[in-house]
ZANU-261476 format. One record per atom (N, C-alpha, C): residue in three letters; x, y, z. Coordinates in steps of 0.2 Angstrom, whole numbers, plus 2048, in hexadecimal, padded with zeros to 3 digits. Layout:
REM ZANU-261476
ALAXYZ...
END
This chain:
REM ZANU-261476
UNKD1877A192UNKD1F77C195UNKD23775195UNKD29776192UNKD2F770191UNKD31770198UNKD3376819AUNKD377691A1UNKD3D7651A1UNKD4376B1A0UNKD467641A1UNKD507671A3UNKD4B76C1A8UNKD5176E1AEUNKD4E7721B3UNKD537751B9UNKD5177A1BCUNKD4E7801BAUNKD547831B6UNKD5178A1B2UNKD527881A8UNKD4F7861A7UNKD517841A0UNKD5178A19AUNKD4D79019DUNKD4C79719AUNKD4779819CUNKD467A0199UNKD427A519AUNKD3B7A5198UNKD337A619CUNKD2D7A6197UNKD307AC192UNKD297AB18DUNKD287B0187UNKD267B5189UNKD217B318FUNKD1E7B918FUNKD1D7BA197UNKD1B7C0198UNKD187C21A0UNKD127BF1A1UNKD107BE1A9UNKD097BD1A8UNKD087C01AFUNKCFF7C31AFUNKCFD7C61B4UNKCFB7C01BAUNKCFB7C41C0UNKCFB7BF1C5UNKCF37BF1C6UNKCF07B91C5UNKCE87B91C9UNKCE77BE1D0UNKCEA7BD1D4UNKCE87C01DBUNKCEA7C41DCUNKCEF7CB1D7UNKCF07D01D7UNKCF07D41CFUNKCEC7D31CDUNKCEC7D71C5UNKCF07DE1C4UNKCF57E01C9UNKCF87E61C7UNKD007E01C8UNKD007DC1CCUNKD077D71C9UNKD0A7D41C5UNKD0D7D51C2UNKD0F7D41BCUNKD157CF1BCUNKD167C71BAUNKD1A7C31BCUNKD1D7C21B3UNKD257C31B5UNKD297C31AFUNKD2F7BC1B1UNKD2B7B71B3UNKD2D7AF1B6UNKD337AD1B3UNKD397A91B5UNKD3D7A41B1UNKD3879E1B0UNKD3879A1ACUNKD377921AAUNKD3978F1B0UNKD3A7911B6UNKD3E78B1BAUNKD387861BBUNKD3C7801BAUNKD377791BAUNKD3C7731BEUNKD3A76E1C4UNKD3C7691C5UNKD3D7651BFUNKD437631BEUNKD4675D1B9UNKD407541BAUNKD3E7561B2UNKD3D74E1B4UNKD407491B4UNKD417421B8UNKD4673F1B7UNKD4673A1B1UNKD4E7371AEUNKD4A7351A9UNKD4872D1A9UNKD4A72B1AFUNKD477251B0UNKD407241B1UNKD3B7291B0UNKD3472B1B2UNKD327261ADUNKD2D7201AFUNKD267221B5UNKD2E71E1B8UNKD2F71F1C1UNKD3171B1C5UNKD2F7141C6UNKD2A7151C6UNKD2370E1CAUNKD1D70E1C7UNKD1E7071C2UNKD177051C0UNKD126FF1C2UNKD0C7001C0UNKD086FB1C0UNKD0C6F41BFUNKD096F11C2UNKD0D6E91C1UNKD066E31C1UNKD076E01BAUNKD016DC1B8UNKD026D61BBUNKD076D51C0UNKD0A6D01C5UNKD056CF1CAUNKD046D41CCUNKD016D51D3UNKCFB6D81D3UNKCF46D41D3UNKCEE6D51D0UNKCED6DD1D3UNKCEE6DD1DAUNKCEA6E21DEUNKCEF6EB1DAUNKCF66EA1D9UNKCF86F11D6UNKCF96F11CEUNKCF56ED1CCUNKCF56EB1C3UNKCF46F21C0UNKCF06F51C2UNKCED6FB1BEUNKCF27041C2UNKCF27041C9UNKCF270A1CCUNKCFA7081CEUNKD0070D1CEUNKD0470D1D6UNKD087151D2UNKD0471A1D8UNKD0471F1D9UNKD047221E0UNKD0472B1E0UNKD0672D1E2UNKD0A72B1EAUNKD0E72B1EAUNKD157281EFUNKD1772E1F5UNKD1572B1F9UNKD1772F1FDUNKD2072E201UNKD2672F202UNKD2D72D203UNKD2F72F208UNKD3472C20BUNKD3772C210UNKD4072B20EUNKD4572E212UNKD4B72B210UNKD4E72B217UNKD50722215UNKD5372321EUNKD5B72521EUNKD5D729222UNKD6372C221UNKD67728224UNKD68723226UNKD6C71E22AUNKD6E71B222UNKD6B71721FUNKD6C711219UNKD6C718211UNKD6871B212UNKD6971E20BUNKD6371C207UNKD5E716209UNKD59714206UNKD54718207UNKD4F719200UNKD4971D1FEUNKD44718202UNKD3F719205UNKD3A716203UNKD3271B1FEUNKD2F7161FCUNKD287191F9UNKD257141FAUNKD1D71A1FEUNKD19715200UNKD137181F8UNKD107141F7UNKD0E7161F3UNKD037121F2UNKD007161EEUNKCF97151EFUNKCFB70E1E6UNKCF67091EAUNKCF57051E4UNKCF07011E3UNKCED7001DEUNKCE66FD1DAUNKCE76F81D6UNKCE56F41D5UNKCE26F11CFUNKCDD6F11CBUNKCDB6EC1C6UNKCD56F01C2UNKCCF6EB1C3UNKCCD6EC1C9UNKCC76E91CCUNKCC16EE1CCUNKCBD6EC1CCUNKCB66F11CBUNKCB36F51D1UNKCB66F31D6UNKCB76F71DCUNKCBC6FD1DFUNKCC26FC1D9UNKCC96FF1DAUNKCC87001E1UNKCCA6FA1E6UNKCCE6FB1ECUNKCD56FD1EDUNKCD57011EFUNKCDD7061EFUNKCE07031F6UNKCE77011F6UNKCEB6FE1FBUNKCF27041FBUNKCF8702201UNKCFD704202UNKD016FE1FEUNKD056FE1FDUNKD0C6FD1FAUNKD137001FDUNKD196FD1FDUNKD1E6FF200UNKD236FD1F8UNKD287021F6UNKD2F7011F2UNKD347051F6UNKD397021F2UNKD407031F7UNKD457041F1UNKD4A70A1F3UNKD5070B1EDUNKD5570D1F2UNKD5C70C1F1UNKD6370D1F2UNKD647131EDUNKD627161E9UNKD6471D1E3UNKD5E7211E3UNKD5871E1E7UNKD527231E7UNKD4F7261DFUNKD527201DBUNKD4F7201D5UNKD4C71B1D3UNKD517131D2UNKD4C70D1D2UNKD4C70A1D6UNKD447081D7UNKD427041DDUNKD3F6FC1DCUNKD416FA1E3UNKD3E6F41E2UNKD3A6F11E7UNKD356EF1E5UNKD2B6ED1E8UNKD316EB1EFUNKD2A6EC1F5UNKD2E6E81FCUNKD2C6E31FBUNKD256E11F8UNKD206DA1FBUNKD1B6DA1F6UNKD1B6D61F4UNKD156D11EFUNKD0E6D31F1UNKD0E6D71F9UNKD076D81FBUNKD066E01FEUNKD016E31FCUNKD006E8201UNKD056E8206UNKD076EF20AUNKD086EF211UNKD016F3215UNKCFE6F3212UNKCF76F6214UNKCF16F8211UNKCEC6F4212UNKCE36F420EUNKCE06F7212UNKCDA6F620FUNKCD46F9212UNKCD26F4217UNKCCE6F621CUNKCCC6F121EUNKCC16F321DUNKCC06EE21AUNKCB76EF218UNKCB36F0220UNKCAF6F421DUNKCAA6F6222UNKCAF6FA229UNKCB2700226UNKCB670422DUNKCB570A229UNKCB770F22CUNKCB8715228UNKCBF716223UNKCC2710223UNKCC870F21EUNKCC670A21AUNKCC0707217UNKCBE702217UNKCC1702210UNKCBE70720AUNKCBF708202UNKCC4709201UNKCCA70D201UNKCD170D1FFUNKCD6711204UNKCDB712203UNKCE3713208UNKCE5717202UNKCE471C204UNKCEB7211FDUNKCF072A1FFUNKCF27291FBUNKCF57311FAUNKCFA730201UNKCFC72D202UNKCFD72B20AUNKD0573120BUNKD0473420FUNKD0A73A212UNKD0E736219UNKD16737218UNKD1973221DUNKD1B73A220UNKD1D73A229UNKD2173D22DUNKD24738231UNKD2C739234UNKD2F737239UNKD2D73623FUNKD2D735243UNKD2F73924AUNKD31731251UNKD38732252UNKD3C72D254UNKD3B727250UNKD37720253UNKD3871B24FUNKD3171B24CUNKD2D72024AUNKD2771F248UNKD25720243UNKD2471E23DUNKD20724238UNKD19724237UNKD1872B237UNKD1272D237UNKD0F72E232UNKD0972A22EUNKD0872A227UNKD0072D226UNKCFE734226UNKCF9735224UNKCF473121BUNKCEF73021DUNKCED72A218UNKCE572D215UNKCE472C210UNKCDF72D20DUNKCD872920BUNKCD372B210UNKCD072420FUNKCC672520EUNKCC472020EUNKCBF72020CUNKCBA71A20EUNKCB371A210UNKCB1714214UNKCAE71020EUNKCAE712209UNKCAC70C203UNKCB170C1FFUNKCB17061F9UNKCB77061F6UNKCB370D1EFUNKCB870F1ECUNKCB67161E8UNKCB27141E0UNKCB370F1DDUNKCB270C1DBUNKCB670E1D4UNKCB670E1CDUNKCBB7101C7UNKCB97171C5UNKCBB71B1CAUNKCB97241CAUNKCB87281C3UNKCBD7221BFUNKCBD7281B8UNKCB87231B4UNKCB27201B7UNKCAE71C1B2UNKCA671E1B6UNKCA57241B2UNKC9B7241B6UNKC9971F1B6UNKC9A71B1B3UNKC947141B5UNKC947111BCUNKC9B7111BDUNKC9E70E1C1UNKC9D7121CAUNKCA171A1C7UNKC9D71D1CDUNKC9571E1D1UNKC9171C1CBUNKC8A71C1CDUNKC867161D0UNKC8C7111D1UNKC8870C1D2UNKC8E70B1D8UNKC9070E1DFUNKC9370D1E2UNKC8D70A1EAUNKC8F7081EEUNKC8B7061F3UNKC8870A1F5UNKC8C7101F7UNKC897171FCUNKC857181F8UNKC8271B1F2UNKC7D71D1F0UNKC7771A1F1UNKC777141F6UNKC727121F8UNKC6E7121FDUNKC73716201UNKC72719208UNKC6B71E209UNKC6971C20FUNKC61721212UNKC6672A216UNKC6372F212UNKC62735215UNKC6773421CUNKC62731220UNKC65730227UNKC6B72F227UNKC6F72D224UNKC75729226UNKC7A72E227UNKC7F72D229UNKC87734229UNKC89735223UNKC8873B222UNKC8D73E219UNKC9173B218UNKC9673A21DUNKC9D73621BUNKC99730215UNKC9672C216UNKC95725216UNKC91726210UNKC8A72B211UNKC8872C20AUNKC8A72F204UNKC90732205UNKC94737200UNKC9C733200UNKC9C72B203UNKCA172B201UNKCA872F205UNKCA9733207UNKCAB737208UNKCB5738209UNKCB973A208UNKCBF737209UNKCC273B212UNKCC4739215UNKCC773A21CUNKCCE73921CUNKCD273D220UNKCD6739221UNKCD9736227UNKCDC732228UNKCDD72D22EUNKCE672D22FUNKCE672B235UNKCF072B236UNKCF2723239UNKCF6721235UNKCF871C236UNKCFE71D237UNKD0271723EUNKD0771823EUNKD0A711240UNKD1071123EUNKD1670A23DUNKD1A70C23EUNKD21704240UNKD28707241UNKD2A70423CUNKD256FD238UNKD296FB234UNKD266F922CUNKD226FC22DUNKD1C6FD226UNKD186F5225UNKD196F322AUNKD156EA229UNKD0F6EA230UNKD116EF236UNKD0B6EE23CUNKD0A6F423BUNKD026F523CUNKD006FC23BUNKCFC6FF242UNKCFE703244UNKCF6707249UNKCF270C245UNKCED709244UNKCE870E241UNKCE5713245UNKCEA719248UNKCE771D24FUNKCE072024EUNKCDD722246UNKCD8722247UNKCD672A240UNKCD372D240UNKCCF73023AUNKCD373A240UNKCD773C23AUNKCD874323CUNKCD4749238UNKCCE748237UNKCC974C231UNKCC374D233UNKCBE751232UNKCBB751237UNKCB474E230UNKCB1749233UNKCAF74222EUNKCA9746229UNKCA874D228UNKCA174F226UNKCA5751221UNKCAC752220UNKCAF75621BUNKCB3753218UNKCB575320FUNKCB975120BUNKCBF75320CUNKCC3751211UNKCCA752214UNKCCE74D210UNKCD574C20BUNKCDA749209UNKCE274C209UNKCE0752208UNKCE7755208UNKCEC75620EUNKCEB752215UNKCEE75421BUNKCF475121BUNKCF875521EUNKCFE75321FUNKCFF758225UNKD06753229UNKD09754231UNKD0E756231UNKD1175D232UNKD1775F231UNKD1B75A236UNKD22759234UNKD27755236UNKD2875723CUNKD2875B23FUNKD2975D246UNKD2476024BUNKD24762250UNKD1F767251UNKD2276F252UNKD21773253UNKD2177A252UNKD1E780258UNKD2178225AUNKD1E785260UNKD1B781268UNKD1D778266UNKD1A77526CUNKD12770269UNKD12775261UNKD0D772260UNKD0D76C258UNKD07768257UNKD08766251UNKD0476A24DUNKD0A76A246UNKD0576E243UNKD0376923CUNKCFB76A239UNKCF9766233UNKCF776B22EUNKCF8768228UNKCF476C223UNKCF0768221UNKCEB76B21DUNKCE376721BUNKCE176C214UNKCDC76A211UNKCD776C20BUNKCD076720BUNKCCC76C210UNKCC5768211UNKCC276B20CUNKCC1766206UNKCBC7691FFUNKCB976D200UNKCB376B205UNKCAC770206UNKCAD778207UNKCB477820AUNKCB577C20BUNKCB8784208UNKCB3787205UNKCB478C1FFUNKCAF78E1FDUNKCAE7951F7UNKCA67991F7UNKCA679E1FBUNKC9F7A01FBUNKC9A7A3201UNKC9B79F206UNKC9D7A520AUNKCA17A3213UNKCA77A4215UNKCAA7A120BUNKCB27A120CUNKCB77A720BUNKCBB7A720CUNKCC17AD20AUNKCC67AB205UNKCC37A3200UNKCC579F1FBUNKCC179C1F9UNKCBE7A01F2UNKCB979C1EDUNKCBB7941EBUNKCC17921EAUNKCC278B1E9UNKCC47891EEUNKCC57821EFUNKCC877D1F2UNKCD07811F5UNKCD37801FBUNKCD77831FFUNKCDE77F201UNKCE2782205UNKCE777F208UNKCE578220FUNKCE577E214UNKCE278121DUNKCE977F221UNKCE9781227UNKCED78022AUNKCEC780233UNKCEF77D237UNKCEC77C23EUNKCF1778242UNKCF377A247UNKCF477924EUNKCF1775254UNKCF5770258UNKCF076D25DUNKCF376A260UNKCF4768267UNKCF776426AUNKCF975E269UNKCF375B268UNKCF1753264UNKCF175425EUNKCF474D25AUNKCF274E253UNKCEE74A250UNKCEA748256UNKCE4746254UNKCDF74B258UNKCE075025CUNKCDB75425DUNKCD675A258UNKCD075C25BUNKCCD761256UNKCD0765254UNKCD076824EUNKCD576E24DUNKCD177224BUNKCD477924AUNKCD077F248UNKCD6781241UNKCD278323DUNKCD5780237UNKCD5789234UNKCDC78A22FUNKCDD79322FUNKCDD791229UNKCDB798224UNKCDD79521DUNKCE479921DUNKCE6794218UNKCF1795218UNKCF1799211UNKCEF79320CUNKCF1799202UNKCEB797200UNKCE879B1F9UNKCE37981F6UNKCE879B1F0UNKCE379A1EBUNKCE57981E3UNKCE57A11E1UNKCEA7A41E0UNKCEB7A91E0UNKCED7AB1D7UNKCEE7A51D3UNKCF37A71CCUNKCEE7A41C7UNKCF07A61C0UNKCEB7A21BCUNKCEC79D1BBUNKCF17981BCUNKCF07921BCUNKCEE78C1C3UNKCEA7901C8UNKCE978E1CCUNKCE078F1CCUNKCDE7891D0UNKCD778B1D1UNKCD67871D9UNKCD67821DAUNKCD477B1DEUNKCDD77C1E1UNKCDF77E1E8UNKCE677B1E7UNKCE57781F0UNKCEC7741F1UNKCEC76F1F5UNKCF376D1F7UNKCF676D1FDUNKCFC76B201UNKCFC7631FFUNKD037611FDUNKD0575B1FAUNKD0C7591FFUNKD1275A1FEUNKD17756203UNKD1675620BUNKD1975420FUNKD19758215UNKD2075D214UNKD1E762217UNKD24769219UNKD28765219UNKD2F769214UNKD36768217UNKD3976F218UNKD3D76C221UNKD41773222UNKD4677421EUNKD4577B220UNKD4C77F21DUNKD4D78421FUNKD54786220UNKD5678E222UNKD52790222UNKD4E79121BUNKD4B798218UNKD4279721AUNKD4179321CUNKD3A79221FUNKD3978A21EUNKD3078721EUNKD2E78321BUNKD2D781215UNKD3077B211UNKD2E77D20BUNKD2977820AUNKD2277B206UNKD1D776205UNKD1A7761FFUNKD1B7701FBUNKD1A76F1F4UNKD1076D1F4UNKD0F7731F1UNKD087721EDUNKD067721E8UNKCFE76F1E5UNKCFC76F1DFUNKCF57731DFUNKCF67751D6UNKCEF7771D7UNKCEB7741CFUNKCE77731D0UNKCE47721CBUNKCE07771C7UNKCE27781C0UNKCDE77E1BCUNKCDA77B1B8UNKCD77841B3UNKCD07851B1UNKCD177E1ABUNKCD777A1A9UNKCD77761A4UNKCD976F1A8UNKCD776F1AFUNKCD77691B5UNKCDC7651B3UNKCE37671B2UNKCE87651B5UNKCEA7671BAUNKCF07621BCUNKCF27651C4UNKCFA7681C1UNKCFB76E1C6UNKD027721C4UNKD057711CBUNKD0B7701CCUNKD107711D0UNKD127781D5UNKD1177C1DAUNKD137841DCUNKD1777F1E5UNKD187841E5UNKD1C7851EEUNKD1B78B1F1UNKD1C7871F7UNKD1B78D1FCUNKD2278D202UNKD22793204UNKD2679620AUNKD23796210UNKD23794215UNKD2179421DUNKD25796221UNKD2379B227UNKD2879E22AUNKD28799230UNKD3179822FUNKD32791234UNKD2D79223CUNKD2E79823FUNKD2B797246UNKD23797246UNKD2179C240UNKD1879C23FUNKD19799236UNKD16795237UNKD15791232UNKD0E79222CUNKD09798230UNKD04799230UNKD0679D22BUNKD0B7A022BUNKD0C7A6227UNKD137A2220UNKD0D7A621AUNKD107A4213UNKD157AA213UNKD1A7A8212UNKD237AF20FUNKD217AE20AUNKD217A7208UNKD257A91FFUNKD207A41FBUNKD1E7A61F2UNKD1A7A31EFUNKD1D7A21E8UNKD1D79D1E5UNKD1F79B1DEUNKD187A01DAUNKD187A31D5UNKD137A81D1UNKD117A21CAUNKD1879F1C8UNKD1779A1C2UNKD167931C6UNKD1478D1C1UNKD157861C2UNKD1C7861C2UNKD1E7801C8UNKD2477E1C7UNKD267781C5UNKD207741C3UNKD1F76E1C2UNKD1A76C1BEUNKD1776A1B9UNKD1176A1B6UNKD127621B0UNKD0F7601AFUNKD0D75A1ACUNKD0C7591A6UNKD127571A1UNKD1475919BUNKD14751197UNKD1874D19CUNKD19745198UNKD11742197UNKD1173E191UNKD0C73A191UNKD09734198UNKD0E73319BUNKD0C7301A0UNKD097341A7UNKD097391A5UNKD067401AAUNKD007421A7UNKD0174119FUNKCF974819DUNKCF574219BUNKCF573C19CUNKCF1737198UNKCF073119EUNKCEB72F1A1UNKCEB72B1A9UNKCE372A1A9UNKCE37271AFUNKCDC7261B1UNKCD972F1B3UNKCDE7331B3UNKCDD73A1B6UNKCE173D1B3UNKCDE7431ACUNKCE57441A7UNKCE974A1AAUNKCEC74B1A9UNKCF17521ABUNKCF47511B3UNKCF574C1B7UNKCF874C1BDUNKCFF74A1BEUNKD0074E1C3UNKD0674C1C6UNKD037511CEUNKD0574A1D2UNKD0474A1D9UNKD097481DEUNKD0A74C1E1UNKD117491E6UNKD0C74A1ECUNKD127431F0UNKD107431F8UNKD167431FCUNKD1A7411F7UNKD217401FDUNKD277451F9UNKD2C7451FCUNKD327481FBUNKD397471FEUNKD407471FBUNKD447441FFUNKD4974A1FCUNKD4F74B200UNKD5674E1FFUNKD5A748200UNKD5D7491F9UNKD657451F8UNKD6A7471F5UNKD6E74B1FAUNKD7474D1F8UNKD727541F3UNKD6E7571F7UNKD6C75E1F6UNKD6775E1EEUNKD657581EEUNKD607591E7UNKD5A7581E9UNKD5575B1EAUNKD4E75A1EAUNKD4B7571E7UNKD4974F1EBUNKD4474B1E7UNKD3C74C1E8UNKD3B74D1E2UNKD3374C1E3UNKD307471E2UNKD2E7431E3UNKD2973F1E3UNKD2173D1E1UNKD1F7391DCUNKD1773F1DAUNKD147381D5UNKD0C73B1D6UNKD0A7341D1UNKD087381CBUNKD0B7351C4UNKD077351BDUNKCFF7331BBUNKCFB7381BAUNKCF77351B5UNKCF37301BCUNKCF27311C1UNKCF172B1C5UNKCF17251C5UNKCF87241C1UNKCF871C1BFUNKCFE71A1C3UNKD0371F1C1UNKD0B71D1C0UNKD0F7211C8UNKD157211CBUNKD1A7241CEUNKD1F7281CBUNKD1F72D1CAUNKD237331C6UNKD2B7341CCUNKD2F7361C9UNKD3473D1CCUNKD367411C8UNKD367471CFUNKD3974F1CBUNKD3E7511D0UNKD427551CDUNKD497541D1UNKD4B75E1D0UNKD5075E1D5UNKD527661D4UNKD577681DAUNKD5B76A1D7UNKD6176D1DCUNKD5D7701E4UNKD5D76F1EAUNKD587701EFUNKD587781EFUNKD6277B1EFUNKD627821F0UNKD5F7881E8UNKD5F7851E4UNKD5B7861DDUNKD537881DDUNKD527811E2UNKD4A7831E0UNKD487871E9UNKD4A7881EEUNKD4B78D1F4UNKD4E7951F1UNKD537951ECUNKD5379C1E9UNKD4E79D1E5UNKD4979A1E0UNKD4779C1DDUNKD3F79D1E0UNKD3F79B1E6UNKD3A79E1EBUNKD397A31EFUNKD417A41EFUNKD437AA1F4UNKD417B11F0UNKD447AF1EBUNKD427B71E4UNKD3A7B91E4UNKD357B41E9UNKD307B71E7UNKD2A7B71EEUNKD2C7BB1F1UNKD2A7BF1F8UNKD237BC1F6UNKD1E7BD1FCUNKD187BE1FFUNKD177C5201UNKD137C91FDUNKD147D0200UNKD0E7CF207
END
């Protein structure tokens, strides 16, 4: 699939929906625009510790100045691949420039963030933002080399020890800042027996309450009401309290298998919009969206039936991880829809699209 507009034209052909074999989808091509300054954000041989990695970016845009930020996951090519935070900054939210020579946030050794800081999801609220972060107590080590994974520390561990620790396990954690240089590590929102990464805090609360989404791995098969890996969703006073977790979408089309909540929800008239990924039976990741009913949010309105985005450039389908494109963040500027997303989990991507564009092109396709 070529991308290189909103609606560029018509598929060739119809295709049957996975989770309805009597619906029949006769799709336009609509595809977020790549942009052509992609990749954004690259590796820089300058700075040992992002030499190899700086990906998936999660965004913020402060509406006072106009300025983008990207908080972004970065590595270098050390045999432990420690994953750190990084901060860039744009005036056009197209090119950016590094804040700092150094992290604005590591791991710190022997804690349950101890291995790496990634995927990180940014929300507002007054001066604060609230960065959900993906982490790990050992560092991961170079994941796309068995040798490399089989010789990590946790493998060493006794039976007794907590899963977390003998599997490694990724959790995620909320960190918050006013100015991306002091941090409060408030502490782990996941419940530590389970392979939690996908969480994200919607922007506001809803009913009085906060609402998150999640995708706990294990969670799927025998028991479940979704063979694969899932998108959950839940409610709670505290957003570090226990949650009782609903399932919200599972992989419903045939290029979906594995899927997973990616930005945090942006409001809109017409509900929440929340940009997902799923990975298919040729384990790439594809691009869908969802509709959330602004007061219950539990409740899906509206569903993309094709990719809206999928990973065409050689900087997508060629990476430490072939066929990715991952977003974390997302901004509006002047009615265009930025997406924000990592390449090939090396690089900084964007995709762009009229915002009322890609909202009508969701509207057309109810939730029965």
């Amino acid at each position: 699939m070529k991308s290189g507009g909103a609606r560029p034209g018509a598929r060739p052909a119809s295709l049957p929906s996975r989770g309805n074999p009597l619906l029949t989808i006769n799709s336009s091509d609509f595809q977020l625009r790549r942009h052509p300054a992609n990749p954004i954000l690259s590796p820089n041989p300058g700075n040992p510790w992002e030499s190899l990695v700086t990906t998936n970016p999660a965004a913020w845009l402060d509406e006072s100045t106009g300025e983008v930020i990207l908080l972004y996951r970065a590595a270098g090519d050390d045999n432990d691949h420690l994953v750190h935070l990084a901060l860039a900054r744009s005036k056009d939210g197209v090119h950016f420039t590094r804040d700092s020579a150094r992290p604005v946030a590591s791991p710190i050794p022997f804690t349950p963030d101890g291995g790496c800081l990634e995927d990180p999801r940014i929300i507002k609220i007054g001066d604060w933002y609230y960065v959900t972060v993906a982490s790990r107590p050992f560092p991961p080590g170079k994941y796309w080399d068995p040798a490399s994974a089989a010789s990590r520390i946790h493998r060493t561990f006794p039976a007794h020890f907590p899963v977390a620790l003998r599997q490694n396990l990724t959790s995620t954690h909320l960190f918050l800042t006013k100015d991306f240089k002091s941090w409060i590590r408030a502490g782990r929102m996941t419940d530590p027996s389970l392979d939690e990464r996908d969480v994200i805090i919607f922007p506001e609360t809803v009913g009085g309450k906060w609402v998150t989404i999640h995708r706990p791995m294990q969670w799927h098969g025998a028991g479940f009401p979704n063979p694969q890996p899932a998108i959950w969703i839940a409610a709670t006073d505290d957003v570090l309290g226990w949650k009782q977790l609903k399932l919200l979408a599972k992989a419903e089309y045939d290029w979906e298998l594995k899927v997973g909540a990616n930005n945090p929800p942006l409001k809109t008239p017409h509900g929440w919009l929340q940009i997902y990924h799923a990975v298919g039976p040729d384990k790439h990741y594809r691009l869908g969206a969802l509709l959330l009913d602004l007061n219950d949010p539990f409740k899906v309105t509206h569903r993309t039936r094709r990719p809206i985005y999928e990973p065409t450039a050689e900087w997508e389908t060629k990476g430490l991880y072939n066929g990715v494109c991952f977003p974390c963040g997302h901004v509006v500027r002047d009615g265009i829809y930025h997406l924000y997303y990592g390449g090939g989990d090396i690089v900084c991507g964007l995709a762009t699209v009229p915002l009322e564009d890609l909202l009508q092109h969701l509207l057309a396709q109810p939730v029965a």
